[in-house]
C-alpha atoms as one frame of an Amber mdcrd trajectory, in Angstrom:
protein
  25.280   8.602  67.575  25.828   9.266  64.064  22.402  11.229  62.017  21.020
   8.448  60.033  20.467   9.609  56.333  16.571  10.204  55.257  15.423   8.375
  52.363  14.427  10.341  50.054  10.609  10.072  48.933   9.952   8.275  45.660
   9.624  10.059  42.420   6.507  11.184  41.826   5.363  10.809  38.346   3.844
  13.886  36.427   0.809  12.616  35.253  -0.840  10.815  32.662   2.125   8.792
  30.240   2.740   6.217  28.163   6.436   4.697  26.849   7.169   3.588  23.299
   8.033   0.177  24.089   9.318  -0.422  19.977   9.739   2.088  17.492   6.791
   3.459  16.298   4.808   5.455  13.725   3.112   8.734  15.184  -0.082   9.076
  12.324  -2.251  12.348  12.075  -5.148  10.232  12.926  -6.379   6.945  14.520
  -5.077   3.819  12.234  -2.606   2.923   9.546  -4.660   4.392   6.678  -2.954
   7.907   7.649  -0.126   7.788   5.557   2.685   9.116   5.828   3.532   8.963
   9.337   4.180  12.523  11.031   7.472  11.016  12.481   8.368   7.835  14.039
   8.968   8.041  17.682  11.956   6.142  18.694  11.583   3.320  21.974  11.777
   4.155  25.315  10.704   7.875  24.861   7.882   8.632  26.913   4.353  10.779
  25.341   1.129  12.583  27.018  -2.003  10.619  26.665  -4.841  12.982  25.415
  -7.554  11.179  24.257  -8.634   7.527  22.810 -10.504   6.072  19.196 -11.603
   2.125  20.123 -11.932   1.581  16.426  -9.328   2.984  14.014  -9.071   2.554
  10.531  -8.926   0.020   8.967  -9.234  -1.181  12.883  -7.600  -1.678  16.279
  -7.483   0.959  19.255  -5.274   4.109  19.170  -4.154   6.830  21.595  -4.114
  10.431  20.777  -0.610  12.144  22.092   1.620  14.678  22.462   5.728  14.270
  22.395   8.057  15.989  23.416   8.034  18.683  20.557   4.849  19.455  21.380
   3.134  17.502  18.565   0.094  16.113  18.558  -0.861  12.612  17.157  -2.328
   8.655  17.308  -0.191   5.643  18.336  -1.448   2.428  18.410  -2.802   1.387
  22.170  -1.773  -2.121  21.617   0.328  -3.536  24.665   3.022  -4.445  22.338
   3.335  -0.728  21.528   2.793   1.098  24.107   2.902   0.780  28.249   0.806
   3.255  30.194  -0.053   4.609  33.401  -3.279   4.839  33.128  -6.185   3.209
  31.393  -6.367   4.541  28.269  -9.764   3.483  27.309 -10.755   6.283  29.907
  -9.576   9.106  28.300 -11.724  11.289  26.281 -13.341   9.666  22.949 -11.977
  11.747  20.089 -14.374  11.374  16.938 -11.671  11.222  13.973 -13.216  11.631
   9.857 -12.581   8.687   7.924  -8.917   9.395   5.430  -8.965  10.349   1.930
  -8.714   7.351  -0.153  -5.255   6.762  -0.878  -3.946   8.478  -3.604  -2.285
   6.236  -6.751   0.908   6.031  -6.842   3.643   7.508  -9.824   4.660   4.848
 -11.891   7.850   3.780 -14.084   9.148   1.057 -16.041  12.044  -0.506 -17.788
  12.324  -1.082 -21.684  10.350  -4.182 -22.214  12.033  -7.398 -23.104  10.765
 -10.585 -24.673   9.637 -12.051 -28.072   6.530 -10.866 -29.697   6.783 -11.490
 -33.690   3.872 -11.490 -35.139   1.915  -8.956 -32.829   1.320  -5.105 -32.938
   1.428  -3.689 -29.329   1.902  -0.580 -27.508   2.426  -0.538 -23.602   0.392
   1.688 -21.928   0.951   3.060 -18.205  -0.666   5.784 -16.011  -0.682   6.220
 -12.343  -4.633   5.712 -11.728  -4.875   2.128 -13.747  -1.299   1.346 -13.967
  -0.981  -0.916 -16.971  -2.905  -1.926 -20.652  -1.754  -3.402 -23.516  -3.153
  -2.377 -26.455  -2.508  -5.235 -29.046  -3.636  -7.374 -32.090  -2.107  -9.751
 -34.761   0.071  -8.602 -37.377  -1.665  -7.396 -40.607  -5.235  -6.712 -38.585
  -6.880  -3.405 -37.832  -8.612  -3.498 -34.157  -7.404  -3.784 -31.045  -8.401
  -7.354 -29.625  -7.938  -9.029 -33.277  -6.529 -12.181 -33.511  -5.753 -12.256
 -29.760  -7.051 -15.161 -27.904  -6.125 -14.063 -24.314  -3.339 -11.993 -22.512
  -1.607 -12.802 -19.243  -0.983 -10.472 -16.235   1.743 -11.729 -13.931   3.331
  -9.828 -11.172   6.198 -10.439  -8.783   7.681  -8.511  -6.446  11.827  -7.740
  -7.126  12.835 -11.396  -5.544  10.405 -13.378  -8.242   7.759 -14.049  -5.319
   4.735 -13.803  -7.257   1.898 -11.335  -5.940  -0.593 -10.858  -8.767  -2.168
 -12.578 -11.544  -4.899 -11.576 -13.894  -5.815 -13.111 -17.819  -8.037 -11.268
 -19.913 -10.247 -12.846 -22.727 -10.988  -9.539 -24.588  -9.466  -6.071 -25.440
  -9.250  -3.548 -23.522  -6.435  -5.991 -22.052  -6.007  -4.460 -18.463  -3.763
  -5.358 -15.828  -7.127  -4.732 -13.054  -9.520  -5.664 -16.053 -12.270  -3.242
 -17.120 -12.748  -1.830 -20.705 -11.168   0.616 -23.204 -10.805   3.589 -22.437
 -11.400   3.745 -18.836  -9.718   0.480 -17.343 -10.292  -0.221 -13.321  -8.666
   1.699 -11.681  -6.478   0.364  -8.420  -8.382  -1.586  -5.884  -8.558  -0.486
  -2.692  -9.207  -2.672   0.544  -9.293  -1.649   4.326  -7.402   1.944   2.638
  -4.861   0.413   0.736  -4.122   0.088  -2.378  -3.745  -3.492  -3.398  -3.005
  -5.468  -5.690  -6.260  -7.087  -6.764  -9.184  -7.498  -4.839  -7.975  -8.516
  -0.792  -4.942  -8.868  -2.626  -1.381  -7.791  -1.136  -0.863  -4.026   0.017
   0.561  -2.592  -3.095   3.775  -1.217  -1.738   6.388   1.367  -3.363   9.241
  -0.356  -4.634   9.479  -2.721  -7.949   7.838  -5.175  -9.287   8.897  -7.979
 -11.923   5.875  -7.329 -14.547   5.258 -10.467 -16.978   2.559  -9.918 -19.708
   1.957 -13.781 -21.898  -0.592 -13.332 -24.926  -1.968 -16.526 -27.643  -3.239
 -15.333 -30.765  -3.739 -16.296 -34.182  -2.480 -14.356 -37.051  -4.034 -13.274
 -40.418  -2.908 -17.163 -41.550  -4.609 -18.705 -39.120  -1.450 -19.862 -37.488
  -0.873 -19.933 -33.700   1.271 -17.134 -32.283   2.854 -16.175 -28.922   4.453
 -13.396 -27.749   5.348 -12.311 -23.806   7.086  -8.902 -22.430   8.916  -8.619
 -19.798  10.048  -5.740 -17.735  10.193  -3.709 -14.004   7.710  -1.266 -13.146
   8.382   1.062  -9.875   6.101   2.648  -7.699   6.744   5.511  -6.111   5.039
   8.586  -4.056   1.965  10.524  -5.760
């Protein structure tokens, strides 16, 4: 009779894995308040599990890894993310510093646009604060004079709006706070955002709107409004 062919044994796997079900950012620590990424890792490629952090920041689970370069660093353990062989809640509990807050971001804009006759005003940016206008009515002396109140509005490059902010009083800051040290960015869960819980305050640009009511040295209502981009980019 003819030799009947042995099956071969099943693969064995190597040990502990887990496969990028999606592509994926691989962070220098636990949570997506480590910015940049060290790479992002694309699907299907397969990583070591090395150790675990149940509480990331600003939250969720992560697994520590290595690829295949040898490089070590945290995934998200969601089940959406990743599939493993194991249970990764097992693995060693790696104690992981909280980040640096996140650094502000440089900052650009276009020539401003609009119609503000009757008003003195000077535009002023910096990374840490991003924007104040100093301003006052025509034929006054002090910042603040003859302004009733000046309007903050924000939208991001497709006119959806994403900030707003009026201020009653000079210094006239886009995150409030007085002259010279205006508020600086807020920060929530890591981020920088735009207003308190507000959006994530991305790099890109933004359509910047800035709507102030005054009275000048006649005692006559006046009205003036800027507008112009502002882009964010890397420290």
């Amino acid at each position: 009779p003819a030799n009947t062919p042995t099956p071969l044994p099943p693969t064995a796997t190597t040990g502990p894995q887990c496969t990028v079900l999606q592509r994926l950012n691989l962070r220098k620590g636990p949570g997506t308040a480590f910015n940049p990424p060290i790479d992002v890792l694309d699907k299907e490629v397969v990583v070591r599990p090395i150790g675990f952090n149940g509480s990331g920041f600003p939250s969720g689970s992560w697994v520590q890894v290595v690829d295949g370069a040898g490089r070590t660093g945290w995934v998200s353990a969601g089940a959406q993310f990743v599939s493993c062989n194991l249970d990764v809640s097992a693995l060693p509990v790696v104690a992981v510093e909280p980040p640096p807050a996140p650094r502000p971001p440089s900052v650009s804009n276009s020539q401003p646009q609009g119609t503000f006759d009757g008003f003195e005003y000077e535009l002023i940016f910096s990374s840490r604060s991003l924007l104040r206008i100093a301003l006052r009515a025509t034929g006054t002396s002090k910042d603040g004079d003859g302004v009733k109140q000046v309007k903050f509005i924000v939208q991001d490059k497709d006119g959806n709006p994403v900030y707003e902010k009026t201020e009653g009083k000079a210094a006239f800051c886009i995150f409030g706070g007085d002259d010279p040290s205006c508020n600086p960015w807020p920060v929530t869960q890591y981020q920088l955002t735009w207003g308190e819980g507000g959006p994530a305050a991305v790099n890109g640009t933004y359509r910047v709107r800035i709507e102030a009511e005054g009275v000048d040295e006649y005692g006559s209502d006046i009205f003036g409004n800027w507008r112009f981009e502002v882009t964010l980019g890397p420290p």
